[in-house]
C-alpha positions as CSV (number, residue, x, y, z in Angstrom):
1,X,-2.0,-21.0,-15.0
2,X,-0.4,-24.7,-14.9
3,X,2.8,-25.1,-16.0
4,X,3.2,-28.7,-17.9
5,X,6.0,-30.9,-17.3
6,X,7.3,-29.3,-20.5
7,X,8.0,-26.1,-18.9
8,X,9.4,-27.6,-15.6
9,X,11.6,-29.8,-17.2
10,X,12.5,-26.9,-19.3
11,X,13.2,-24.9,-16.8
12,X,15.5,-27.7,-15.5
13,X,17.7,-27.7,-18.6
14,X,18.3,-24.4,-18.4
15,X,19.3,-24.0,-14.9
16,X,22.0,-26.4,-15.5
17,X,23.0,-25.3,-18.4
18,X,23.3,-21.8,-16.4
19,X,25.3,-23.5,-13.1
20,X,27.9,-24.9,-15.8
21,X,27.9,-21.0,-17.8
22,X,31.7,-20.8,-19.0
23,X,32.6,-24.3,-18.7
24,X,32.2,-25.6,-21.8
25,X,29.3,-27.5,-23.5
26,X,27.1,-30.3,-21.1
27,X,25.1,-33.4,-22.6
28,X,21.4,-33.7,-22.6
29,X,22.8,-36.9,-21.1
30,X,24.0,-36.3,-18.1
31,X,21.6,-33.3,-17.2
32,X,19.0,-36.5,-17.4
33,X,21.2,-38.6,-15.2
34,X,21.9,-35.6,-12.4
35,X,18.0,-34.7,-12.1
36,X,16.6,-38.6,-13.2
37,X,14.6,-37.4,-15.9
38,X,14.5,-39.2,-19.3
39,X,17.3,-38.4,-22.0
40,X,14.7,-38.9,-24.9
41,X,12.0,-36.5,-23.2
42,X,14.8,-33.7,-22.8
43,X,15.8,-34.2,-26.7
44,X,12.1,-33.1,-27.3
45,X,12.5,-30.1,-25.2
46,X,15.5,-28.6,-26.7
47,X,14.7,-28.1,-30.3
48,X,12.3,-25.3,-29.0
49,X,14.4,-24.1,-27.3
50,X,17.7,-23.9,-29.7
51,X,15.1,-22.8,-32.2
52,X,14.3,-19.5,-29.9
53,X,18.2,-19.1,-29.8
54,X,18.1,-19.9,-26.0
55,X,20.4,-22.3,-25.8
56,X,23.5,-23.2,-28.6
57,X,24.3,-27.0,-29.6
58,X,27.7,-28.2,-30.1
59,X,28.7,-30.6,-32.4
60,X,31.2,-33.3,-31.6
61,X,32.4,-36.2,-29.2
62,X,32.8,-33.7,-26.4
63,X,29.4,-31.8,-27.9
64,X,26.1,-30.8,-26.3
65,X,24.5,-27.8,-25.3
66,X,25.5,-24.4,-23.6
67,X,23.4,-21.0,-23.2
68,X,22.3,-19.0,-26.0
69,X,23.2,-15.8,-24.1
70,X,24.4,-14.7,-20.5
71,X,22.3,-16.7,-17.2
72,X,21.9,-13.0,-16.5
73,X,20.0,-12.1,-19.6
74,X,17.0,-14.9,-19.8
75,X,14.5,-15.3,-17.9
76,X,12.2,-17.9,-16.8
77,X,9.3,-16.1,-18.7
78,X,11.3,-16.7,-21.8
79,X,11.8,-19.6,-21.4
80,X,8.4,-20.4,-20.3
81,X,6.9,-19.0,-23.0
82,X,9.0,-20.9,-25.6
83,X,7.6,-24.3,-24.0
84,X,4.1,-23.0,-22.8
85,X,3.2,-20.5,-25.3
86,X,1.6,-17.2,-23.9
87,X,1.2,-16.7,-20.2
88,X,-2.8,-16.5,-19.7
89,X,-4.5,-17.8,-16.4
90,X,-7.4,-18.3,-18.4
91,X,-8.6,-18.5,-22.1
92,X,-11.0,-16.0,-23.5
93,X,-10.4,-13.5,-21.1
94,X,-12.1,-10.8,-23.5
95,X,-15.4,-12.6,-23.2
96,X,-15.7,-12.1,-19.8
97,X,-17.4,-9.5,-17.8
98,X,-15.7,-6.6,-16.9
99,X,-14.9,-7.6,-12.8
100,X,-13.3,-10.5,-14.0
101,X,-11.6,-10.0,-16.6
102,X,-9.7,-7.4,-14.4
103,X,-9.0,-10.2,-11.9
104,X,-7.5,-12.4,-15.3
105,X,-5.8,-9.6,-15.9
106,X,-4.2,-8.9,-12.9
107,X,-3.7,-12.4,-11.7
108,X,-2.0,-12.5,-15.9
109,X,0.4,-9.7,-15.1
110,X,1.7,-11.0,-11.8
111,X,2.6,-14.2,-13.0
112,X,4.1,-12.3,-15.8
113,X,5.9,-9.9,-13.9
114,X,7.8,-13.0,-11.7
115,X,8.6,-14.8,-14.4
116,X,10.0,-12.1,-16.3
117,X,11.7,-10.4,-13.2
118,X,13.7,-14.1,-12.2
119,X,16.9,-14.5,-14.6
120,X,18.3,-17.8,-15.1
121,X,21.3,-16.4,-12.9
122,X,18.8,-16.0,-9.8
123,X,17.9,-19.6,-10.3
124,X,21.4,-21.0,-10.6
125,X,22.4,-19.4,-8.0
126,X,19.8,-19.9,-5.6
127,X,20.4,-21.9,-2.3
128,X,18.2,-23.4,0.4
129,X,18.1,-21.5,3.5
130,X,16.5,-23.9,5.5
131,X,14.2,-21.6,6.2
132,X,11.1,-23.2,6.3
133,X,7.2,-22.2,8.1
134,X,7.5,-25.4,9.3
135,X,8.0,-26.1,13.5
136,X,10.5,-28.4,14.9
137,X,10.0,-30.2,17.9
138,X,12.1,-31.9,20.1
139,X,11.7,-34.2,22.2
């Protein structure tokens, strides 16, 4: 499964509408300008997701957009699924022959179960270790 710029960017609105939970409505505007991604493409992305009752718009010169519901009770696999459509590694997985199809299916139902196991709150909230496989060396 490939997740489309729709989804990432997606998944971008909503983890800063999710970091500013509580404090009031934040413009498409300047979620663009902190992560420098285009205003217009965001506007396309959040009439799904208003529509799915994810997130709320506010009207007004100190308008824009805050979370439909607590950071704690969406999850990425919501939202995913809003922007994506269903979450399928691969299409006609009934067609297949039995070994395989299990694999879809299991490979399906992992994916499934991160996505719908990571809340918005997790992703807020998350912060970079450091922690990295990577080796430093010095000199």
């Amino acid at each position: 499964m490939k997740i489309s710029t729709k989804g990432r960017y997606g998944l971008t609105i909503m983890i800063e509408l999710a970091k500013k939970h509580g404090e009031g409505p934040t413009s498409l505007k300047s979620i663009a300008q902190t992560n420098d991604l285009s205003e217009h493409y965001l506007e396309q992305l959040i009439a799904p997701l208003r529509n799915a009752g994810l997130v709320k718009s506010i009207r007004g010169a100190y308008g824009g957009y805050v979370l439909g519901n607590d950071p704690t009770k969406i999850t990425a696999g919501d939202i995913i699924r809003v922007l994506e459509g269903p979450i399928s590694p691969v299409e006609g997985i009934e067609d297949e022959e039995p070994a395989k199809r299990e694999l879809w299916l299991r490979i399906r139902d992992a994916v499934k179960d991160v996505l719908d196991n990571t809340t918005l709150e997790d992703l807020a909230s998350h912060t970079d270790t450091g922690e990295s496989d990577a080796y430093m060396f010095y000199i």
